[in-house]
DOGU-994923 format. One record per residue: residue number from 1; x, y, z of N, C-alpha, C in turn. Coordinates in pm, 1 decimal. Example, Ala and Ser with C-alpha at 12.3 -4.5 7.8 and 13.67 -1.06 7.14 Angstrom:
BEGIN
 num      n_x      n_y      n_z     ca_x     ca_y     ca_z      c_x      c_y      c_z
   1   1319.0   -569.0    780.0   1230.0   -450.0    780.0   1320.0   -330.0    780.0
   2   1285.0   -225.0    708.0   1367.0   -106.0    714.0   1290.0      3.0    787.0
***
This chain:
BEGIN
 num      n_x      n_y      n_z     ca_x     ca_y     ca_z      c_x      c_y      c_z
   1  -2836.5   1466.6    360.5  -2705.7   1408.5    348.7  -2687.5   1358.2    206.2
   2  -2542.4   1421.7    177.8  -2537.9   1352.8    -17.2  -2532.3   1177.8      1.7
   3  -2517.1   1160.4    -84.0  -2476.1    992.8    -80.8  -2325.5    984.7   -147.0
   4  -2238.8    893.3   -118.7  -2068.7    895.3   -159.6  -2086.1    893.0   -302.9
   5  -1972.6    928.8   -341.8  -1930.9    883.2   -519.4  -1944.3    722.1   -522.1
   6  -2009.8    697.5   -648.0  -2025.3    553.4   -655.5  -1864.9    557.7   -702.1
   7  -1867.1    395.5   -664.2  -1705.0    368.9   -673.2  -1709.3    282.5   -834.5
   8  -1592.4    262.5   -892.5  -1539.0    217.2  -1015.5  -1496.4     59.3   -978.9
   9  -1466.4     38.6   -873.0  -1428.2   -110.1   -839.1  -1561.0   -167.8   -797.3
  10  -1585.6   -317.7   -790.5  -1620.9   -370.6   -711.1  -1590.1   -491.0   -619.9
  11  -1607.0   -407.3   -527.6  -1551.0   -506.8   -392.8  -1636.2   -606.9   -349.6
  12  -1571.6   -737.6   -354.6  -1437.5   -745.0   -291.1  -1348.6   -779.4   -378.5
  13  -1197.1   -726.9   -394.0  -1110.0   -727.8   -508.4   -983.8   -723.9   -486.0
  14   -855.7   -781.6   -522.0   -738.8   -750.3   -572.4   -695.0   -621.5   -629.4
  15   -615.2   -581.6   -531.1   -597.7   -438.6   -559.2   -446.9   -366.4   -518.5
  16   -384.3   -364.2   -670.4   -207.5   -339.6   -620.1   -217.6   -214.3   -522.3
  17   -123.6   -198.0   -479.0   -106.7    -44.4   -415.7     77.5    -58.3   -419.7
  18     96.3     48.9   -473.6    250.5     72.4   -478.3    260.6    209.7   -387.2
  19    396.6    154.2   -377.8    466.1    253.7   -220.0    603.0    269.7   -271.3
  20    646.4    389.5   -271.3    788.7    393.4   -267.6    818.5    516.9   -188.6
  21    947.5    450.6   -175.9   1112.8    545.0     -5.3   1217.4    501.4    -51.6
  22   1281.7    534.3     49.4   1435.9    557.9     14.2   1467.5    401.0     68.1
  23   1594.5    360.1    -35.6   1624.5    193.9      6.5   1677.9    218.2    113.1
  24   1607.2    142.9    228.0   1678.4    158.4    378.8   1601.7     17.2    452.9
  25   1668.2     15.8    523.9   1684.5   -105.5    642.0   1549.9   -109.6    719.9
  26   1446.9   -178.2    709.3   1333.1   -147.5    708.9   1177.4   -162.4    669.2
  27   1237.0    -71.8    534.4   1174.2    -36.5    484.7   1012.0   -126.6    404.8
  28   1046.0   -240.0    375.4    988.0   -341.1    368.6    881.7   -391.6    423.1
  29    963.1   -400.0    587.1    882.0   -509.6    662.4    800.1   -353.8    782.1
  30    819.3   -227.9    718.3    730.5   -112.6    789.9    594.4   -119.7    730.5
  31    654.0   -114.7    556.1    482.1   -110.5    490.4    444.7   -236.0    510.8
  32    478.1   -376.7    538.2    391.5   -488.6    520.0    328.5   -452.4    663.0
  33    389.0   -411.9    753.6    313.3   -383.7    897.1    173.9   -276.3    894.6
  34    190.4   -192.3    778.7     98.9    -90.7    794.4    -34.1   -161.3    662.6
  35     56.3   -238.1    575.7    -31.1   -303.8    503.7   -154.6   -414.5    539.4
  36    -79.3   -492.3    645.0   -121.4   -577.1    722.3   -238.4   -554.3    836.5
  37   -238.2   -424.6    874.3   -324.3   -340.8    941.5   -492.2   -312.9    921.4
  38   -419.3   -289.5    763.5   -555.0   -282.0    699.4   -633.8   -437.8    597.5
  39   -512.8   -543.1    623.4   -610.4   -659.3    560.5   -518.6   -749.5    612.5
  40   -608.5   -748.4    745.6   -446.8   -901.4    787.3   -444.8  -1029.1    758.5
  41   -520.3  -1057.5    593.8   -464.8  -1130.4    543.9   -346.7  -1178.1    424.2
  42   -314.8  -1020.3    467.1   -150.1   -989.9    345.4    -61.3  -1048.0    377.2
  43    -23.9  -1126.3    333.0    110.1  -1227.5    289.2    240.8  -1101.0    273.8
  44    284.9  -1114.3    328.8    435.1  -1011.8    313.4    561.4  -1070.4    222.3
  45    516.6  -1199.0    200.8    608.2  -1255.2    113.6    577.9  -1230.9    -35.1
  46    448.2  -1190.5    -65.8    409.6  -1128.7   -172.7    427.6  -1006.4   -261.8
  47    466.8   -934.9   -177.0    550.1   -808.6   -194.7    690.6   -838.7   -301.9
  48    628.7   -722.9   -420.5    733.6   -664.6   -516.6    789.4   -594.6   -510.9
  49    929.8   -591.0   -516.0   1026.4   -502.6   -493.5   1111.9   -492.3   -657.1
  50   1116.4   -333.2   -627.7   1188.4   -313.0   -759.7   1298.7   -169.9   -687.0
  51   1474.3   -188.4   -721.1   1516.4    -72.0   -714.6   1529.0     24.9   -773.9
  52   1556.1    131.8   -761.3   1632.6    219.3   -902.3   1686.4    201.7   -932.2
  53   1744.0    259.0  -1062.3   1855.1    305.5  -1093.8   1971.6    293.9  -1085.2
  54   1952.2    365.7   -975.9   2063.1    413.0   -868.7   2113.2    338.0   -757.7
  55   1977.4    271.5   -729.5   1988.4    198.0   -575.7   1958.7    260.5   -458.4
  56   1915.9    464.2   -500.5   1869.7    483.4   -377.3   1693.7    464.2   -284.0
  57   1642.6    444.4   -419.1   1536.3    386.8   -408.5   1473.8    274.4   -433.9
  58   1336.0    261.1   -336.9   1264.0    124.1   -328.1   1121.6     89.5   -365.4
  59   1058.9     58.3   -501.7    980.0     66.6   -495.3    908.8    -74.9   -493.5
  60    768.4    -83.0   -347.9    707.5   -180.1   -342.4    536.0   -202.2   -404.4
  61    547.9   -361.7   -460.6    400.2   -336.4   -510.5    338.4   -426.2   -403.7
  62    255.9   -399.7   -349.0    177.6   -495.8   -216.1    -38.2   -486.5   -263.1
  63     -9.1   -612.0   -305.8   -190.2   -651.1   -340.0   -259.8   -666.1   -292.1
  64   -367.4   -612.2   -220.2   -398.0   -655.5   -124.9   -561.3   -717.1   -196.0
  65   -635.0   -769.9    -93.6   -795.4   -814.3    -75.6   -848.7   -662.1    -12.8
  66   -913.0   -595.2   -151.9   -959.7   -502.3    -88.8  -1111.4   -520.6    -83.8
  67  -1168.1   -487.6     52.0  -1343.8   -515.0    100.8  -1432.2   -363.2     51.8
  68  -1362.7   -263.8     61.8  -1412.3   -157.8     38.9  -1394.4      4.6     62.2
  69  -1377.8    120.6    -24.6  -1319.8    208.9    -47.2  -1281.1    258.9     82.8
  70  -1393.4    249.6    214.1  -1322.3    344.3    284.5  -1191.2    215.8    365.0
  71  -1124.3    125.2    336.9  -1055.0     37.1    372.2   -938.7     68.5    285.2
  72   -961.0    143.7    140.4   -871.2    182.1     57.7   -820.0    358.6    113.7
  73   -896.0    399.6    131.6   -865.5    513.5    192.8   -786.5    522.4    290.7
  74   -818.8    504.5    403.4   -752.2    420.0    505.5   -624.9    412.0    473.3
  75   -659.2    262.7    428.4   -462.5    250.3    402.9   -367.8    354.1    335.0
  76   -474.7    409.6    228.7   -346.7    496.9    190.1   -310.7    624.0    256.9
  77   -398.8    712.8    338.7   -372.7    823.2    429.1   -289.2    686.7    550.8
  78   -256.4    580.1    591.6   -187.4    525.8    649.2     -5.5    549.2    566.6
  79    -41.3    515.8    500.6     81.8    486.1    380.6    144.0    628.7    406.6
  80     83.2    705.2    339.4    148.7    814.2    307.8    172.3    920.8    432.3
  81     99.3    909.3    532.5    148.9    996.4    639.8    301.1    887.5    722.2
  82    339.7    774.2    659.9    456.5    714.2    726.4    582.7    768.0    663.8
  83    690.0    816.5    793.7    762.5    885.8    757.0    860.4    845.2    646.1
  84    835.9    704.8    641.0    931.4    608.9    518.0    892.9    645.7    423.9
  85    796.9    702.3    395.1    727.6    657.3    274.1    703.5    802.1    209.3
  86    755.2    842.1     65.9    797.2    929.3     -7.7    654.8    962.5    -88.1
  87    574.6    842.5   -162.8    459.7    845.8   -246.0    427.0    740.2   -233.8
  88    258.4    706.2   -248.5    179.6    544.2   -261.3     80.2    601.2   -345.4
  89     73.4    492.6   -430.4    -36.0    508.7   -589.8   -103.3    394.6   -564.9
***
Protein backbone atom coordinates (compact mmCIF):
# COMPACT_ATOMS: atom_id res chain seq x y z
CA UNK A 1 0.00 0.00 0.00
CA UNK A 2 1.50 3.61 -1.10
CA UNK A 3 1.32 6.03 1.70
CA UNK A 4 -0.93 9.55 0.85
CA UNK A 5 0.76 12.73 -0.51
CA UNK A 6 2.19 14.48 2.41
CA UNK A 7 0.03 17.46 2.82
CA UNK A 8 1.31 21.34 2.64
CA UNK A 9 -0.94 22.42 5.61
CA UNK A 10 -0.73 21.57 8.98
CA UNK A 11 -3.62 20.63 10.79
CA UNK A 12 -5.29 21.79 12.76
CA UNK A 13 -5.91 25.15 10.81
CA UNK A 14 -7.97 28.01 9.46
CA UNK A 15 -8.83 27.41 6.20
CA UNK A 16 -10.97 29.82 3.71
CA UNK A 17 -12.96 27.85 1.26
CA UNK A 18 -14.85 29.98 -1.27
CA UNK A 19 -18.09 28.90 -3.00
CA UNK A 20 -19.84 30.62 -5.56
CA UNK A 21 -23.87 30.34 -7.41
CA UNK A 22 -26.19 32.21 -8.67
CA UNK A 23 -27.65 35.10 -6.15
CA UNK A 24 -30.76 33.27 -5.04
CA UNK A 25 -32.90 32.85 -2.02
CA UNK A 26 -31.03 30.39 -0.16
CA UNK A 27 -28.24 30.29 -1.16
CA UNK A 28 -26.32 31.21 1.93
CA UNK A 29 -27.85 29.46 4.61
CA UNK A 30 -27.51 25.90 1.98
CA UNK A 31 -23.63 26.20 2.08
CA UNK A 32 -23.47 27.15 5.86
CA UNK A 33 -25.63 23.81 6.22
CA UNK A 34 -23.24 21.77 4.13
CA UNK A 35 -20.37 23.73 5.74
CA UNK A 36 -21.53 23.02 9.09
CA UNK A 37 -21.61 19.29 8.32
CA UNK A 38 -18.23 19.08 8.01
CA UNK A 39 -17.08 21.31 11.20
CA UNK A 40 -20.00 22.02 13.35
CA UNK A 41 -18.24 24.47 14.81
CA UNK A 42 -18.84 27.07 11.86
CA UNK A 43 -20.34 30.15 12.86
CA UNK A 44 -22.59 31.08 9.80
CA UNK A 45 -22.45 34.53 10.79
CA UNK A 46 -18.93 34.50 9.64
CA UNK A 47 -19.52 34.08 6.21
CA UNK A 48 -18.32 36.61 3.39
CA UNK A 49 -20.37 37.59 0.93
CA UNK A 50 -19.40 39.43 -2.07
CA UNK A 51 -21.80 40.14 -5.31
CA UNK A 52 -21.04 40.74 -8.83
CA UNK A 53 -21.09 42.96 -10.93
CA UNK A 54 -24.08 42.38 -12.06
CA UNK A 55 -25.85 41.04 -9.09
CA UNK A 56 -26.32 37.75 -10.66
CA UNK A 57 -23.89 36.27 -8.65
CA UNK A 58 -22.80 35.23 -5.09
CA UNK A 59 -19.68 34.74 -3.97
CA UNK A 60 -19.11 33.16 -0.36
CA UNK A 61 -15.89 32.98 1.72
CA UNK A 62 -16.64 30.44 4.75
CA UNK A 63 -13.33 29.58 7.17
CA UNK A 64 -13.50 26.94 8.55
CA UNK A 65 -11.26 24.83 11.57
CA UNK A 66 -9.86 22.46 9.37
CA UNK A 67 -8.65 18.89 11.41
CA UNK A 68 -7.50 17.23 8.32
CA UNK A 69 -7.27 16.70 4.48
CA UNK A 70 -9.59 13.99 4.17
CA UNK A 71 -12.24 16.52 6.15
CA UNK A 72 -11.10 19.00 3.34
CA UNK A 73 -11.91 16.69 0.73
CA UNK A 74 -15.03 15.87 1.97
CA UNK A 75 -16.35 19.12 2.14
CA UNK A 76 -15.42 20.08 -1.05
CA UNK A 77 -16.79 16.94 -3.22
CA UNK A 78 -19.85 18.08 -0.68
CA UNK A 79 -19.73 21.65 -2.04
CA UNK A 80 -19.45 21.05 -5.40
CA UNK A 81 -21.76 18.14 -6.14
CA UNK A 82 -24.66 20.83 -4.53
CA UNK A 83 -26.85 21.80 -7.11
CA UNK A 84 -26.42 25.62 -5.91
CA UNK A 85 -23.23 25.64 -6.24
CA UNK A 86 -21.46 26.62 -9.67
CA UNK A 87 -17.48 26.35 -8.31
CA UNK A 88 -15.66 26.03 -4.63
CA UNK A 89 -11.82 26.89 -4.39
Amino acid sequence: MSNPEPSLLEFPCSFPVKVFGEAQQGFAQAIAAVVQAHDPGFDAATIEMRSSSGAKYLSLTCTIHATSREQLDNLYRDLTSHPMVKMAL
